[in-house]
C-alpha positions as protocol buffer text, in pm:
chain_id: "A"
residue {
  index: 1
  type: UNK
  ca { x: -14546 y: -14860 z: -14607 }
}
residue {
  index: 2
  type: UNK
  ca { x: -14194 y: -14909 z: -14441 }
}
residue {
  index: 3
  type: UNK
  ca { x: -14038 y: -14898 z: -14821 }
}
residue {
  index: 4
  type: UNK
  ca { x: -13715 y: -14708 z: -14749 }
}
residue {
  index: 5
  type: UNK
  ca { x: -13553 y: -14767 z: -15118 }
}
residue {
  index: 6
  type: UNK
  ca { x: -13720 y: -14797 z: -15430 }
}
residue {
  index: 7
  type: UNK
  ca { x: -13518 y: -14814 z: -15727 }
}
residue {
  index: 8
  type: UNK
  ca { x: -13619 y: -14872 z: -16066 }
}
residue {
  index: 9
  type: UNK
  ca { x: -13335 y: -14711 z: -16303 }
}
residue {
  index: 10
  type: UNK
  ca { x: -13392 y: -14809 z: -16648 }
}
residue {
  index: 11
  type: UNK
  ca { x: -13024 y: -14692 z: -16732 }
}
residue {
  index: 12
  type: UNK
  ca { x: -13130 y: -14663 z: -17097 }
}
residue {
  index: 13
  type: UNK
  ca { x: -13225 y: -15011 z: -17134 }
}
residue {
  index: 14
  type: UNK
  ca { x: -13495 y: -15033 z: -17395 }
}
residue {
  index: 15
  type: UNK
  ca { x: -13585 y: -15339 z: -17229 }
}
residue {
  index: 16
  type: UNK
  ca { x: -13834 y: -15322 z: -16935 }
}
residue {
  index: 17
  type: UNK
  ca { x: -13900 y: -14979 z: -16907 }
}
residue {
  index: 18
  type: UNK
  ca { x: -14142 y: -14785 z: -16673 }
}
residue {
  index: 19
  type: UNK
  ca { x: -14407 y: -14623 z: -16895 }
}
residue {
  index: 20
  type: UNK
  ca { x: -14712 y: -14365 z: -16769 }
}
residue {
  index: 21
  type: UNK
  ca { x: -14691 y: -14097 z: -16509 }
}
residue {
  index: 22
  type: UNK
  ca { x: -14529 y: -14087 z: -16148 }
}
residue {
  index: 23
  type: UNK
  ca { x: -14859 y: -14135 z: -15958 }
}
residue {
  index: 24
  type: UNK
  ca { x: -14971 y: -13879 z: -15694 }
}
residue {
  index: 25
  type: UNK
  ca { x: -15021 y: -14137 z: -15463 }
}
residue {
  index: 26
  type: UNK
  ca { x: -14645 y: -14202 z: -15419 }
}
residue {
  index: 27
  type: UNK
  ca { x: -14647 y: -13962 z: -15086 }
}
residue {
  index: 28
  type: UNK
  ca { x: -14777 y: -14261 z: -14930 }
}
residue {
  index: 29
  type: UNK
  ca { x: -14406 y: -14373 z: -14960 }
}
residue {
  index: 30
  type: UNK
  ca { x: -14381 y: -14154 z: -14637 }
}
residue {
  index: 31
  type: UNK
  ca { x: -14027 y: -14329 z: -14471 }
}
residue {
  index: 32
  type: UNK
  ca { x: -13879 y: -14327 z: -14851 }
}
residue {
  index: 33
  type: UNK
  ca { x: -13513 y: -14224 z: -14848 }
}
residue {
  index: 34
  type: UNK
  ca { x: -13390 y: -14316 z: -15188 }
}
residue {
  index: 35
  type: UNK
  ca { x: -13577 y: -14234 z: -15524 }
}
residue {
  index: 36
  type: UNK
  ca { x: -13436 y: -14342 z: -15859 }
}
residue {
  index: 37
  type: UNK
  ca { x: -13614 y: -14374 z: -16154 }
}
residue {
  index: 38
  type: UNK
  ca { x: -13393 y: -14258 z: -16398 }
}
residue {
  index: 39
  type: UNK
  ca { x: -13373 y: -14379 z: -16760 }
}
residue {
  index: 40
  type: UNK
  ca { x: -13715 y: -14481 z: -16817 }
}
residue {
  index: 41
  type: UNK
  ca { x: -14014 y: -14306 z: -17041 }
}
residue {
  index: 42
  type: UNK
  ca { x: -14232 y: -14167 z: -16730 }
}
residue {
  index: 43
  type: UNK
  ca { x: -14384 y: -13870 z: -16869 }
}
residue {
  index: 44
  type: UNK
  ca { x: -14618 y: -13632 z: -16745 }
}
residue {
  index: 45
  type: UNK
  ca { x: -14603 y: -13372 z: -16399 }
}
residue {
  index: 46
  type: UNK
  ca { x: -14357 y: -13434 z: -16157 }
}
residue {
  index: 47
  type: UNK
  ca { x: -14656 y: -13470 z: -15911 }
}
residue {
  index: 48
  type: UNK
  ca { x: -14671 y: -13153 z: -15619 }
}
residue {
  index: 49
  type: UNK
  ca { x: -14731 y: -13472 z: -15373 }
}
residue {
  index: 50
  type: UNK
  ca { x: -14400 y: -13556 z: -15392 }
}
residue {
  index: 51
  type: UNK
  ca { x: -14318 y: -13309 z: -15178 }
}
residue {
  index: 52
  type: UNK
  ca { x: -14464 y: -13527 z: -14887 }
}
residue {
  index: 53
  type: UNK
  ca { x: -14133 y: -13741 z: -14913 }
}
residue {
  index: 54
  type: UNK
  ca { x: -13984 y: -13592 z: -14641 }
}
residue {
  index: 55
  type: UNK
  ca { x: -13731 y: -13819 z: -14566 }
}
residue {
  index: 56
  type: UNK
  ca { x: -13544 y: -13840 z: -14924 }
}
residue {
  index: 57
  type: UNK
  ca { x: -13183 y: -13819 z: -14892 }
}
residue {
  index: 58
  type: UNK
  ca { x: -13169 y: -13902 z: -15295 }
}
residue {
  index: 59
  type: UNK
  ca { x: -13393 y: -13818 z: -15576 }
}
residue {
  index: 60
  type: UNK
  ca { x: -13306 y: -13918 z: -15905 }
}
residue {
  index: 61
  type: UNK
  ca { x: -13566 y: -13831 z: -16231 }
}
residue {
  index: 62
  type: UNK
  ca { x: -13303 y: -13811 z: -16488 }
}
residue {
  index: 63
  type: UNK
  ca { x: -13349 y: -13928 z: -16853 }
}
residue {
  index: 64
  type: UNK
  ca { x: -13768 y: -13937 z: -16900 }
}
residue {
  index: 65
  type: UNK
  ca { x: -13977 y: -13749 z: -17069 }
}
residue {
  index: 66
  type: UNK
  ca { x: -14100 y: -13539 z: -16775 }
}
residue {
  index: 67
  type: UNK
  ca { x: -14240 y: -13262 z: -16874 }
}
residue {
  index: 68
  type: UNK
  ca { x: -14495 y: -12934 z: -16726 }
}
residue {
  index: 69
  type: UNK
  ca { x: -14276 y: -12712 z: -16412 }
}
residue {
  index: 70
  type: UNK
  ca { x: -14040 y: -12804 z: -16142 }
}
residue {
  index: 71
  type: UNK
  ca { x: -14335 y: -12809 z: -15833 }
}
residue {
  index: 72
  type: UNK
  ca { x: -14260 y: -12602 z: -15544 }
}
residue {
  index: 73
  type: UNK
  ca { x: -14327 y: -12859 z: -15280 }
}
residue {
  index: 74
  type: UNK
  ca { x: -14004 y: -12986 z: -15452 }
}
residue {
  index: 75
  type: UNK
  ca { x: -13869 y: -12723 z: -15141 }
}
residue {
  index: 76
  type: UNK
  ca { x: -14018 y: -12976 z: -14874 }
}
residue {
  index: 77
  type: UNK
  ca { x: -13772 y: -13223 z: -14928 }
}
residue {
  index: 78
  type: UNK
  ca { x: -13499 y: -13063 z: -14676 }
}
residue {
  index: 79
  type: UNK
  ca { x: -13347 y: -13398 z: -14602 }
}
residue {
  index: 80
  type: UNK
  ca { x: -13199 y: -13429 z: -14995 }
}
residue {
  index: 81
  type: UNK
  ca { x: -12840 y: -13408 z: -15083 }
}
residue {
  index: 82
  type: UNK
  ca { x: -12876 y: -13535 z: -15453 }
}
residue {
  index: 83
  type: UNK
  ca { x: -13124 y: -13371 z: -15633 }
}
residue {
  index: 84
  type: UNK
  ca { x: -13133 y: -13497 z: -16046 }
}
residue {
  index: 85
  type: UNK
  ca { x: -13415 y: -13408 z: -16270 }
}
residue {
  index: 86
  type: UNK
  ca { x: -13161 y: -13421 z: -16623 }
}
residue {
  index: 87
  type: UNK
  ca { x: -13280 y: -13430 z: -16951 }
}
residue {
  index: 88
  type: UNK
  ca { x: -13687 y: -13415 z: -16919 }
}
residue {
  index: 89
  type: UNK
  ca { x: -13889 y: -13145 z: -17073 }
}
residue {
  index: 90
  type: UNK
  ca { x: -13948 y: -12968 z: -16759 }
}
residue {
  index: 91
  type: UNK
  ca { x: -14002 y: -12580 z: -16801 }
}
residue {
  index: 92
  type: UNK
  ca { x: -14069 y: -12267 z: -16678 }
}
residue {
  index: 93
  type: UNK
  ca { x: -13875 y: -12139 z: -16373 }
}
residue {
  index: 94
  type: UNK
  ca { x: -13698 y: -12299 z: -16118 }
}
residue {
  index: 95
  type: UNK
  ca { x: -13876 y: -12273 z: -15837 }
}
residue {
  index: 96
  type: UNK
  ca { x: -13787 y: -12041 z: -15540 }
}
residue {
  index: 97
  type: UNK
  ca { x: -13813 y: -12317 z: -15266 }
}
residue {
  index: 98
  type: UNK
  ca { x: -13524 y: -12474 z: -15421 }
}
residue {
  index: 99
  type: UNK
  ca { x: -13339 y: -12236 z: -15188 }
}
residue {
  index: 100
  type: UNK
  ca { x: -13464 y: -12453 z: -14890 }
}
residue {
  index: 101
  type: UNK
  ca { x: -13261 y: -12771 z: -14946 }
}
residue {
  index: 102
  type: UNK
  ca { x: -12985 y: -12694 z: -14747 }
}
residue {
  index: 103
  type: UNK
  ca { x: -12853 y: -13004 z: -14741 }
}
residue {
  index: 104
  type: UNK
  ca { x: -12795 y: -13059 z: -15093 }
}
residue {
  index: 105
  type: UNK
  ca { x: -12450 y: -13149 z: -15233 }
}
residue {
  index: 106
  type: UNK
  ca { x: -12541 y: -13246 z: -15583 }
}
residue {
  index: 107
  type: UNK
  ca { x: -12826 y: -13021 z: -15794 }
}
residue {
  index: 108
  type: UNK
  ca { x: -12848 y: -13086 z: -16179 }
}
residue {
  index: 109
  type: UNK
  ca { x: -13121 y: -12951 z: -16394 }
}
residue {
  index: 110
  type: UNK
  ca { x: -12939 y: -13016 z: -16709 }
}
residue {
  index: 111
  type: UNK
  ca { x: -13085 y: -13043 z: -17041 }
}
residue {
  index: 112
  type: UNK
  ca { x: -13441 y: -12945 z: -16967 }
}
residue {
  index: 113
  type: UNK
  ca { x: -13661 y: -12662 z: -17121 }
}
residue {
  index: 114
  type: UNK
  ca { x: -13636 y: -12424 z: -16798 }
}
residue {
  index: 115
  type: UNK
  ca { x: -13645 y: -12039 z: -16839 }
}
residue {
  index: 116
  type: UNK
  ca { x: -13651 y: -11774 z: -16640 }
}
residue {
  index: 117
  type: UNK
  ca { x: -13363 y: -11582 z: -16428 }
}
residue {
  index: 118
  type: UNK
  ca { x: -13171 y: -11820 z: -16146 }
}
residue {
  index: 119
  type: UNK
  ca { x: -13332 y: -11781 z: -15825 }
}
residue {
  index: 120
  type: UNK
  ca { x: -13167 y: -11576 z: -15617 }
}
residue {
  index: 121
  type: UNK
  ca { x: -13256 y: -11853 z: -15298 }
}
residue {
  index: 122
  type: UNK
  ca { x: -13001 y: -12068 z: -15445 }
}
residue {
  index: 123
  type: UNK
  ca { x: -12753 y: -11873 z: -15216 }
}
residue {
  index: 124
  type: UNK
  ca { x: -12908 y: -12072 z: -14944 }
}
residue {
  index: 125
  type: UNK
  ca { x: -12711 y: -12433 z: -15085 }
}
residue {
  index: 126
  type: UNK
  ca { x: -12407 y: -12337 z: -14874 }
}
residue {
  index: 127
  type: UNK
  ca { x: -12332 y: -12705 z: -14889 }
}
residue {
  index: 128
  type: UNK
  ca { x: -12390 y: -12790 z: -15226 }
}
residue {
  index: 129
  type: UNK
  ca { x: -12055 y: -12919 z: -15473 }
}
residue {
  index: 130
  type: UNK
  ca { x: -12198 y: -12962 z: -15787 }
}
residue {
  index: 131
  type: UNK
  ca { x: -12416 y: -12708 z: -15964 }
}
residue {
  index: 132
  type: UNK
  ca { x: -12525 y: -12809 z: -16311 }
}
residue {
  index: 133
  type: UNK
  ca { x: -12781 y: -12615 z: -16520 }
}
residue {
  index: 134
  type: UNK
  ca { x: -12632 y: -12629 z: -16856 }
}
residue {
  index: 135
  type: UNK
  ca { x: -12851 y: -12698 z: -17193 }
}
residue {
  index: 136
  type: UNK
  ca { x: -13153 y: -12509 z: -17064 }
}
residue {
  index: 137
  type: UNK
  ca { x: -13309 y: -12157 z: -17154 }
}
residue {
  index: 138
  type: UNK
  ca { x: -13228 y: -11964 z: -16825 }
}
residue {
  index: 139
  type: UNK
  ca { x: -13169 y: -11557 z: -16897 }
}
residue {
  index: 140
  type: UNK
  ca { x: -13054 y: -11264 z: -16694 }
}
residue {
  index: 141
  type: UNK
  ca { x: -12694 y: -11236 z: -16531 }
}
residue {
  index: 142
  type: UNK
  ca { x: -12499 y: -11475 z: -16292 }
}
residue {
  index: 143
  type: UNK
  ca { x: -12626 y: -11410 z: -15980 }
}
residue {
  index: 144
  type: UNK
  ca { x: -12323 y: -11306 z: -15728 }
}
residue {
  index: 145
  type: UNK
  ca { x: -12558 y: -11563 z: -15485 }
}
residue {
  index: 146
  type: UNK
  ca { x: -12424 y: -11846 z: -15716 }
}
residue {
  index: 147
  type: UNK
  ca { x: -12077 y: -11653 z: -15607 }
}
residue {
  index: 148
  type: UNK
  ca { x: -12141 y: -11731 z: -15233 }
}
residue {
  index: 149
  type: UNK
  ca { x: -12121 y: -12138 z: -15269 }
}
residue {
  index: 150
  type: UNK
  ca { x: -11820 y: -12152 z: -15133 }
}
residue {
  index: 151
  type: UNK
  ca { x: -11821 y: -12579 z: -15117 }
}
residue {
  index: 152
  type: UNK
  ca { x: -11874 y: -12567 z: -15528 }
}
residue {
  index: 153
  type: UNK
  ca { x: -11605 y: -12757 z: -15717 }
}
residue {
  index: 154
  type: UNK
  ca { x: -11823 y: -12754 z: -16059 }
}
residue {
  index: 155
  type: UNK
  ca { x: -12057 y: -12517 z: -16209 }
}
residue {
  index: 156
  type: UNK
  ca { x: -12196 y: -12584 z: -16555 }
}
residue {
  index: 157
  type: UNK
  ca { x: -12430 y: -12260 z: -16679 }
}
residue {
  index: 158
  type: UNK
  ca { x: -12350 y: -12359 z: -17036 }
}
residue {
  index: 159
  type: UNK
  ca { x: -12593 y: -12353 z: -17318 }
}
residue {
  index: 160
  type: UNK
  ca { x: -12870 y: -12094 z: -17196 }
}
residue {
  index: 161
  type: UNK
  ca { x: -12931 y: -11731 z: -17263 }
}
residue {
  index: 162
  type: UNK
  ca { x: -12728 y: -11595 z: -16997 }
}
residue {
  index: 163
  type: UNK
  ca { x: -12607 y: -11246 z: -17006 }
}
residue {
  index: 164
  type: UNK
  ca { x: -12427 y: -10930 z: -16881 }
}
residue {
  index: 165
  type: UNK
  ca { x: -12077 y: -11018 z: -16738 }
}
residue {
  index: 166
  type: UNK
  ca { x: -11891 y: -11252 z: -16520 }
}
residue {
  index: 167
  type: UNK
  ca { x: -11946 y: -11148 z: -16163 }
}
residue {
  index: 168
  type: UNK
  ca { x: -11586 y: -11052 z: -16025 }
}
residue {
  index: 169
  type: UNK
  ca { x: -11676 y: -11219 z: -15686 }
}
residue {
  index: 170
  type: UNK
  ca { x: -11658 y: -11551 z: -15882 }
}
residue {
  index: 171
  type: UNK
  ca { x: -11303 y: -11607 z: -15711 }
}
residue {
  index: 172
  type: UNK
  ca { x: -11451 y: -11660 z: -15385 }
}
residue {
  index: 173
  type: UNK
  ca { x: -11555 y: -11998 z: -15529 }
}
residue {
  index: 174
  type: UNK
  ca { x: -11223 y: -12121 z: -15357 }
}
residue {
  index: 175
  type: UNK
  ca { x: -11266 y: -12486 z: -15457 }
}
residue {
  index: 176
  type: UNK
  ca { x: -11407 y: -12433 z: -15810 }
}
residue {
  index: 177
  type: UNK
  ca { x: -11223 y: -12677 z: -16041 }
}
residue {
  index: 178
  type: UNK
  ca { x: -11495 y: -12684 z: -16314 }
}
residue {
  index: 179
  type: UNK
  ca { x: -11642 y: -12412 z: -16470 }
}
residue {
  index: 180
  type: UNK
  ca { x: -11873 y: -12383 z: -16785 }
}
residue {
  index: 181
  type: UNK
  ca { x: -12021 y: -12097 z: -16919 }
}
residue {
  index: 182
  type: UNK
  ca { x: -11999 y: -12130 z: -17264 }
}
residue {
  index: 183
  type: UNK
  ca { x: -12272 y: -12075 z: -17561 }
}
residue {
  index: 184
  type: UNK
  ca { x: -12455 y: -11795 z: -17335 }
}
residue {
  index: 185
  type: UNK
  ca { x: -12474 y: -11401 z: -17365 }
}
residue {
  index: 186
  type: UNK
  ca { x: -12173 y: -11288 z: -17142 }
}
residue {
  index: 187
  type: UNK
  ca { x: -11944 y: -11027 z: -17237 }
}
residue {
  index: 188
  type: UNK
  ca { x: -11680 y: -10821 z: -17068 }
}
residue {
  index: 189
  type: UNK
  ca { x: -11362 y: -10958 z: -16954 }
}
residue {
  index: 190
  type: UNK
  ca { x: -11245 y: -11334 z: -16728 }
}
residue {
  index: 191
  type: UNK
  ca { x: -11210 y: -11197 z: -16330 }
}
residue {
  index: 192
  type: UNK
  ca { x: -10930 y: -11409 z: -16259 }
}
């Protein structure tokens, strides 16, 4: 297939909405570059094959009912720069291989299920602006990798189980003009 866009946003219409699973079969997409399907009641695995989509500059999941783990194949996909998968049921941990996508500007996992300790691989996004994990289950401490995205100008780590205290190093994060960390675990005092 030559498909380059496919884009069937549901936007939270209740009319016309994609029902069933994302089928496995959708690596045949091979010269895809732009994936929404956002707003619509696909449920199921984010299928591994996905993965195969090489070319994506833009993937967009958001608002389904998505549920089971974040694959890791996700990690093949080092042509993305927008990366949404917000408000599913996904769980479990984000994946290692997230730390691959180099090339990402925009990564929100927000309002999911997820658990587990951020990745430490996520120090890899040097390019990435927008972090947003809030509304999730994530644990352990703020990584001082998160500290190293220099490019971020919003991080939202609200709403999990996050705990220990702010990393001082958090001022490198030069062009920070958003940050959330409410409703966690923190303690200790603001590094300003």
């Amino acid at each position: 297939s030559r498909l380059i866009t496919l884009d069937c946003g549901g936007y939270q219409n209740d009319d016309g909405q994609l029902i069933g699973s994302i089928p496995a079969n959708i690596s045949n997409l091979t010269e895809l570059e732009h994936l929404n399907l956002e707003g619509n009641s696909l449920e199921g695995n984010i299928p591994s094959s996905i993965g195969n989509l090489t070319n994506l500059f833009y993937l967009n999941l958001s608002n389904n009912l998505l549920s089971g783990n974040i694959p890791e194949e996700v990690g093949n996909l080092t042509n993305l720069t927008s990366l949404s998968l917000r408000n599913n049921n996904l769980e479990e941990n984000i994946p290692t291989s997230i730390g691959t996508l180099t090339n990402l500007n925009y990564l929100d996992l927000m309002y999911n299920n997820l658990s587990g300790e951020i990745p430490s691989s996520i120090g890899g996004l040097e390019n990435l602006e927008e972090l947003l994990f809030g509304s999730n289950e994530l644990t352990g401490e703020i990584s001082s990798e998160i500290c190293s995205l220099i490019s971020l100008t919003e991080l939202g780590l609200w709403g999990n189980n996050l705990s220990g205290e702010i990393p001082e190093n958090i001022e490198n994060l030069i062009n920070l003009e958003y940050l959330y960390l409410g409703q966690n675990q923190l303690e200790g005092e603001i590094p300003l």
